[in-house]
C-alpha positions in Angstrom: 0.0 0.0 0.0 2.8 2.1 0.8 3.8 2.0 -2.6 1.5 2.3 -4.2 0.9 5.7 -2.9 3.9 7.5 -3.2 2.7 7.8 -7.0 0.3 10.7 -5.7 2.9 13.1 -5.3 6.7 11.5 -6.2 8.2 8.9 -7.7 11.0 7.6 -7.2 12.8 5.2 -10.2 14.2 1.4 -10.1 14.7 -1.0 -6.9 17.9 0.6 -6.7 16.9 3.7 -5.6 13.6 2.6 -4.1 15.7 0.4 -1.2 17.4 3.9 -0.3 14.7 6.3 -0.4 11.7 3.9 0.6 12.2 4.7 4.4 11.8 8.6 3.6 9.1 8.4 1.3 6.6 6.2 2.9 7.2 7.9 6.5 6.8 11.3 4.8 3.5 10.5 2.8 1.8 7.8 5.2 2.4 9.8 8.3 3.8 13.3 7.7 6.5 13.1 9.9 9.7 12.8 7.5 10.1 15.6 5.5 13.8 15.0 4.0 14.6 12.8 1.2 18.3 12.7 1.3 21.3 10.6 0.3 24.1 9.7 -2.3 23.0 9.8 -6.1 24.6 10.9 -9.2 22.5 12.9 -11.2 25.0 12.8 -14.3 25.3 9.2 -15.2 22.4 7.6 -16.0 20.9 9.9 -19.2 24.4 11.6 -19.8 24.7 12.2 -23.8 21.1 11.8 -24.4 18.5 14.9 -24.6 14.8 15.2 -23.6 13.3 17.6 -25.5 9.5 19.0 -26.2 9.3 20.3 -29.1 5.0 20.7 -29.2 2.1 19.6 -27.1 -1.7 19.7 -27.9 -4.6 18.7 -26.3 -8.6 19.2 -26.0 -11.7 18.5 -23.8 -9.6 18.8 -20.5 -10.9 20.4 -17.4 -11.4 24.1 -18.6 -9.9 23.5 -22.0 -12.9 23.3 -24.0 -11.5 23.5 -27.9 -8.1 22.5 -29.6 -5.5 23.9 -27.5 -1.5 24.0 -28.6 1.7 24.8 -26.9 4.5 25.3 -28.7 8.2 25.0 -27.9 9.4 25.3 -31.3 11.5 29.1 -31.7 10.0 31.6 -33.7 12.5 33.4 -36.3 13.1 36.5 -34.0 16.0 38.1 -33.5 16.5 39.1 -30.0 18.2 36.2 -27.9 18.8 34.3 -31.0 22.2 32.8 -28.4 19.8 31.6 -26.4 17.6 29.0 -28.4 18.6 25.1 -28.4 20.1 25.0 -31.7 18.9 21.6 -33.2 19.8 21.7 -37.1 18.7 20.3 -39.6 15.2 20.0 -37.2 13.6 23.2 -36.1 15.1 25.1 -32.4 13.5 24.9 -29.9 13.2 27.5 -26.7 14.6 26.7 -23.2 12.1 28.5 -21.2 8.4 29.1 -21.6 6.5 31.1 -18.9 2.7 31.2 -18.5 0.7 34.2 -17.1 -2.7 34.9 -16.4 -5.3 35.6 -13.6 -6.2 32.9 -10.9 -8.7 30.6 -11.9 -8.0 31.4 -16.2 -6.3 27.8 -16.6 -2.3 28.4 -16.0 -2.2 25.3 -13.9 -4.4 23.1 -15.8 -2.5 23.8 -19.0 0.2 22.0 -16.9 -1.6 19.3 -15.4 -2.8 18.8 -19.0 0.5 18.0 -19.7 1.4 16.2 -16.7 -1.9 14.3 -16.9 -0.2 12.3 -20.4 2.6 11.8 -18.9 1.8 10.4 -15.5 -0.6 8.2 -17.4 1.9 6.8 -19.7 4.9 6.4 -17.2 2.1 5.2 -14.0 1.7 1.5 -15.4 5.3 1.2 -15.5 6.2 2.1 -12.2 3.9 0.1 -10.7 5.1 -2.9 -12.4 8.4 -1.8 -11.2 9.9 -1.3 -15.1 11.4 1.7 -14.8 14.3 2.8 -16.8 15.1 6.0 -15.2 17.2 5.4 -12.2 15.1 9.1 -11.0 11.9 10.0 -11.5 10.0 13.0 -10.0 6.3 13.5 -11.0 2.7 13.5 -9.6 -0.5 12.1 -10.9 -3.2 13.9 -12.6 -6.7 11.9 -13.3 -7.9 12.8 -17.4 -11.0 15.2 -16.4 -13.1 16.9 -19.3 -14.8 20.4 -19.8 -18.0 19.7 -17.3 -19.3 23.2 -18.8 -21.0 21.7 -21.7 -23.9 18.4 -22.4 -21.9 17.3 -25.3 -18.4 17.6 -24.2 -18.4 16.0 -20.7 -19.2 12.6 -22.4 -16.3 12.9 -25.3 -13.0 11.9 -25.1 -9.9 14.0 -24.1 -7.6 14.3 -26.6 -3.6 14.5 -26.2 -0.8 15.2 -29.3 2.5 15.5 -28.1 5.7 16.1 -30.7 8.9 15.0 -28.3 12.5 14.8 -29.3 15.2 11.8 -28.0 18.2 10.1 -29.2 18.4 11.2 -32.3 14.6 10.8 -33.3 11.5 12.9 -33.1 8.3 11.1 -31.9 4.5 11.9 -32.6 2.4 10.5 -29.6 -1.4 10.6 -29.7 -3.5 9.4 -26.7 -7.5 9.7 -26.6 -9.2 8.8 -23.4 -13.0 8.8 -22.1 -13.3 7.6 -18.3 -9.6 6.1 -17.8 -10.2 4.1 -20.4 -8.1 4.7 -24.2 -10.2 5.2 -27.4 -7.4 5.9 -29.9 -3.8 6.1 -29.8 -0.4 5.6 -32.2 3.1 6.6 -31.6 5.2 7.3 -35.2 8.9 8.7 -35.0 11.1 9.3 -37.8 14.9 10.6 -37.7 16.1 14.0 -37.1 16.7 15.3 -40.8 14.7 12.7 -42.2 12.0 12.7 -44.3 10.6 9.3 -43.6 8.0 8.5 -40.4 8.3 5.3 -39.2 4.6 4.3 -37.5 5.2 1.9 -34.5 1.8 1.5 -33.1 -1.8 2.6 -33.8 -4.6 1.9 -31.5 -8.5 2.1 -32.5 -10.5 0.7 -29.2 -9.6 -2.8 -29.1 -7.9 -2.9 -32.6 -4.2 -2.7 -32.4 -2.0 -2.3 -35.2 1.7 -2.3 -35.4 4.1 -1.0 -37.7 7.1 -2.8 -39.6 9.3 -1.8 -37.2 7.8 -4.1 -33.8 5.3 -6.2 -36.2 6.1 -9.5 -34.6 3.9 -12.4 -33.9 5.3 -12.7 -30.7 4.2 -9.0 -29.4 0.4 -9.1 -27.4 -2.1 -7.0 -28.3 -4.7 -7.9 -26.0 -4.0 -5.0 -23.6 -6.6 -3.6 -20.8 -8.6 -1.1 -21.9 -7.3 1.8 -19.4 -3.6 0.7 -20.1 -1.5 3.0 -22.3 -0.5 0.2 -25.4 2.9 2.3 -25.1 3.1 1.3 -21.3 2.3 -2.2 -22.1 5.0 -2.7 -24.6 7.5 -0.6 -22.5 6.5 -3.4 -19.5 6.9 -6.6 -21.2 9.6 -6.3 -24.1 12.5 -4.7 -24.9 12.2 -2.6 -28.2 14.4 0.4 -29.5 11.5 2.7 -30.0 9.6 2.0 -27.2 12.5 2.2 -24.7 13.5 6.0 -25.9 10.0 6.9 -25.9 9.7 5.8 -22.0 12.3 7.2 -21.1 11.6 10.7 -22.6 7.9 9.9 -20.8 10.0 9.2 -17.1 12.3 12.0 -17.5 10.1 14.6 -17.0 10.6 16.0 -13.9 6.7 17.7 -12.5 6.5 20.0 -9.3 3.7 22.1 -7.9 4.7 24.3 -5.8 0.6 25.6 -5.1 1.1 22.5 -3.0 3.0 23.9 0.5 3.9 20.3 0.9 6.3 20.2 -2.1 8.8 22.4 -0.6 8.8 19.9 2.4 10.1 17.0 -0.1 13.9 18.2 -0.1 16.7 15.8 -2.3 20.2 16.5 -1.3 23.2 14.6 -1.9 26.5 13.7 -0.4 28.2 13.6 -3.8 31.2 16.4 -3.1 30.2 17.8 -7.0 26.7 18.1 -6.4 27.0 19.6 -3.0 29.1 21.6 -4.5 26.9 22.8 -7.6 23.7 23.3 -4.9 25.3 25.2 -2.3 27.4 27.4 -5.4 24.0 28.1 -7.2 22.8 29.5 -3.6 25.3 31.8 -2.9 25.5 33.4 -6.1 21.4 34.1 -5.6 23.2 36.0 -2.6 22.4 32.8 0.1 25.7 32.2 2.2 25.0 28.8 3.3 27.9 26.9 2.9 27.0 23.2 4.0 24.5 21.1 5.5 24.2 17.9 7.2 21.0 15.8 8.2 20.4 15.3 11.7 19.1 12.1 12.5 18.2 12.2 16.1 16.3 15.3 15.4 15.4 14.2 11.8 15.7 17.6 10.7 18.3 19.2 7.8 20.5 22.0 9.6 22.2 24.5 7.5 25.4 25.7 7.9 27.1 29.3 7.8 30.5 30.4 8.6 31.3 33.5 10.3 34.6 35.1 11.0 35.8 31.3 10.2 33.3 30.2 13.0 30.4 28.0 11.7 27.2 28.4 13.0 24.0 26.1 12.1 20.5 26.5 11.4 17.5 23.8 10.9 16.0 24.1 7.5 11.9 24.8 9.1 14.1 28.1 10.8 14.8 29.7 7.5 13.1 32.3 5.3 10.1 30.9 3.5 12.0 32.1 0.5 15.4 30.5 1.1 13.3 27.3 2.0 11.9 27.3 -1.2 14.9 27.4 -3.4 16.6 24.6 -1.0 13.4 22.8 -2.2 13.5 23.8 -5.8 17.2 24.1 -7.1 18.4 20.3 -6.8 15.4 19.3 -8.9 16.1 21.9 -11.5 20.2 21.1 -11.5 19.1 17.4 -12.3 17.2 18.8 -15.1 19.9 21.2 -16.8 22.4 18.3 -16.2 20.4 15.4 -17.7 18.7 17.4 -20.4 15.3 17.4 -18.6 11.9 18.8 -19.0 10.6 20.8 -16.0 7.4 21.4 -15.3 7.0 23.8 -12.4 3.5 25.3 -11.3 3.9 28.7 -9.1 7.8 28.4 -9.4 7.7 32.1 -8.7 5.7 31.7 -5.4 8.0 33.0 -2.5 11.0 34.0 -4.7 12.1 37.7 -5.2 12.5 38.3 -8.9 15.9 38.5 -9.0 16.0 34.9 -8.2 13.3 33.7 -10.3 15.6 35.6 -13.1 18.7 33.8 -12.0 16.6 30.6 -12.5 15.6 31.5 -15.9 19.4 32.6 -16.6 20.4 28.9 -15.9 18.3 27.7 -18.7 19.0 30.1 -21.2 23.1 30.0 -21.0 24.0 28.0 -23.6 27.3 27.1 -21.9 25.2 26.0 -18.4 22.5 24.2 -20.2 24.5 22.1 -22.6 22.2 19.1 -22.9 18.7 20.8 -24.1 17.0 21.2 -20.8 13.8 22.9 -21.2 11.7 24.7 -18.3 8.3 24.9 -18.2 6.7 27.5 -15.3 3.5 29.3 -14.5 3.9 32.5 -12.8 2.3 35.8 -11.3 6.0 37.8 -11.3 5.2 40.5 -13.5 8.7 42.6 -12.7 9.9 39.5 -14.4 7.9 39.7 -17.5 10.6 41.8 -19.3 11.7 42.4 -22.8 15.5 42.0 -21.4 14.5 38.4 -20.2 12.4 36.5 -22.5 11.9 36.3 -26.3 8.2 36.8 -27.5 7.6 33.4 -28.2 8.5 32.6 -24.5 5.8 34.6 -23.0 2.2 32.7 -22.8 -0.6 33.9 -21.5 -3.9 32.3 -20.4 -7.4 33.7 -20.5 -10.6 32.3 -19.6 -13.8 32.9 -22.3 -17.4 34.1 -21.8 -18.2 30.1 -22.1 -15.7 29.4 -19.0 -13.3 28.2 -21.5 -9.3 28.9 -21.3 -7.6 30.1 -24.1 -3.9 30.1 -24.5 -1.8 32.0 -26.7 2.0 33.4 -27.1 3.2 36.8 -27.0 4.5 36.4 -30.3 1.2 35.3 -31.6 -0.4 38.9 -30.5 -1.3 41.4 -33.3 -1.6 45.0 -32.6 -4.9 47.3 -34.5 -2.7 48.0 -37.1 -2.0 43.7 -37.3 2.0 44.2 -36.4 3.0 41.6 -33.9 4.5 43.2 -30.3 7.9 45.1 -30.7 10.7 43.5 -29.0 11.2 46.9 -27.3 7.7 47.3 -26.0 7.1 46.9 -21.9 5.6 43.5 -21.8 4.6 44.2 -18.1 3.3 47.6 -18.5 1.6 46.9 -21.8 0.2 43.2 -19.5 -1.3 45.4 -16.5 -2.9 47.7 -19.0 -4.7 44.7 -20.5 -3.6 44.9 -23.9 -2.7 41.2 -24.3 -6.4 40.2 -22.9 -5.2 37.6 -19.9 -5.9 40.5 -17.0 -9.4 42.1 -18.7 -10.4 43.1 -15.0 -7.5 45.0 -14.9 -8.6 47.3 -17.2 -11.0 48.3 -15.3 -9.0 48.6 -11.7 -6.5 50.4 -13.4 -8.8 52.8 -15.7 -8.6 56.5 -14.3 -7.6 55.2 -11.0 -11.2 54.0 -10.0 -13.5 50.8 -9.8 -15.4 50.5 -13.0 
């Protein structure tokens, strides 16, 4: 049983890692008494060389997504911080950062859980079969929930389309579902540069089809009806395709932080290099800890600070909610620039002062830090940070929710001004947001309008 829960909130890869962590986990989530997940791993070795990339994601008929909705990782051809796109010739770039914005309750966080609803549902069979092939995994689970605002829709399927990037191949996954259980899905990939898609799998209902490439007599295809057929093959044989695919699925690496728990689930290591990245990464945010050690009589983290070569120590639930947050935060986002990870972070800004959450951003978009791809994913209410001398256009989303209850979502870049011009590069993204140009805030406009309450 004990297991089997953790998958609510964190996972945590192969038996390997489960015999070390087990004790933590099941403490912290069955009784709420352990908050620290800490120990010796190596976040470098087990994906080094290979990327994880998203290059577009779609998806319809999910919780107050009504209609067609797509997001877009793909960079536009604009010219400011051209050095700071993941250069991918002779396939399109793609963007290392994408921030959402909009007003509570327009849909920022269920464009993520959209997203993290796929995913958990793909790599979820897997884990639980204990099939992993990602020595790390760090995600939640998200049930598949359809617009309720509408007779027709709340009986039709949700529809998922993702476009993902991995060893050398780019992959097309589709997944339909109507309560838990699939109604259509296929995976095709072809090679980066190539012209040529490969179809591995498509799935009608009960009707499975397989491509050249995995069309043996030997492969099942009687699978249960609420059973990903890409989990399924991932579980019980050992295919090329299938195997990148899962992994891309497992390395995706999904936080909420609108969750106060979350910054109570801490991973630290021993390892000298990683200590060494974490506690480097905090003191150039201006954070002097030096070291840390786990306590275990106490069962509490202390930090350490040295003084006029004295060291003095202080227990992690004694510091700023702000510096508690990044202790929280920055491990899981160092494991993602150094494996080439997808991270998917709701309220990342929540506690941090900007210049932090800039810093954060700065990590992902320095070529020479973020060597293997990594791509970051946040929602966000920071508008000092929504500045034309941090993001490209095409990095800035914003959500709005329609007269039908309906979110939309749409780019910066996509935006046309009266005169049909898309947004200068120049223009004060923040000022020109809080004035309600860009439609995500339209109650602004009326705070903000001559000073008074319209």
């Amino acid at each position: 049983m004990g297991e089997k829960r953790l998958n609510a909130l964190l996972v945590v890869g192969k038996k390997a890692n489960l015999k070390f962590y087990m004790p933590f986990l099941v403490k912290y989530f069955l009784n709420r008494l352990i908050k620290l997940i800490f120990g010796v791993f190596n976040v470098t070795m087990s994906m080094k060389g290979v990327d994880f990339m998203l290059c577009q994601f779609s998806f319809k008929n999910f919780k107050s997504y009504k209609d067609e909705t797509v997001f877009d990782m793909q960079a536009a051809n604009l010219p400011e911080f051209a050095e700071n796109i993941i250069y991918c010739k002779p396939a399109s770039n793609l963007l290392p950062v994408a921030a959402i914005y909009g007003p509570n309750g327009g849909g920022k966080t269920n464009m993520l859980q959209a997203l993290t609803c796929l995913i958990s549902t793909v790599v979820k069979p897997i884990y639980d079969m204990e099939k992993t092939r990602t020595k790390l995994i760090v995600q939640q689970k998200v049930s598949c929930t359809p617009f309720l605002f509408d007779e027709k829709t709340s009986s039709e399927p949700t529809e998922f389309l993702l476009y993902f990037r991995t060893n050398g191949y780019e992959y097309r996954y589709y997944l339909s579902m109507l309560h838990d259980e699939i109604m259509a899905e296929a995976l095709d990939r072809k090679k980066i540069g190539g012209k040529r898609t490969a179809h591995v799998f498509d799935r009608e209902e009960k009707v499975i089809t397989l491509g050249s490439s995995i069309n043996k007599a030997s492969i099942n295809r009687d699978v249960n009806p609420k059973m990903p057929y890409l989990s399924f093959l991932a579980i019980n044989y050992d295919i090329p395709a299938i195997n990148d695919a899962q992994k891309w699925f497992e390395s995706c690496i999904i936080r909420s932080y609108a969750n106060p728990e979350a910054e109570l689930q801490i991973m630290l290591s021993d390892n000298k290099t990683i200590r060494w990245q974490f506690i480097s990464a905090l003191n150039d945010m201006g954070i002097d800890i030096n070291g840390y050690r786990y306590d275990n009589d106490s069962k509490q983290l202390i930090m350490q600070r040295t003084l006029h070569g004295k060291t003095y120590e202080l227990s992690y639930k004694d510091e700023s909610d702000g510096t508690k947050k990044l202790i929280a935060a920055l491990p899981i986002l160092l494991i993602a620039l150094a494996e080439g990870r997808l991270a998917v972070i709701d309220e990342l800004d929540a506690k941090l002062h900007p210049k932090l959450l800039r810093y954060i951003i700065a990590l992902f978009k320095n070529p020479k830090l973020n060597t293997h791809g990594a791509q970051l994913i946040f929602t966000s209410h920071d508008i000092a940070t929504m500045k034309n001398t941090v993001y490209r256009r095409d990095e800035i989303w914003f959500v709005a929710e329609g007269d039908n209850h309906s979110s939309e979502l749409y780019s910066l870049y996509e935006i046309r001004k009266e005169n049909n011009e898309r947004i200068n590069n120049t223009a004060a993204y923040d000022k020109q947001y809080l004035e309600g140009r860009y439609g995500a805030d339209p109650y602004l406009q009326n705070m903000l309008k001559d000073g008074e309450w319209q």
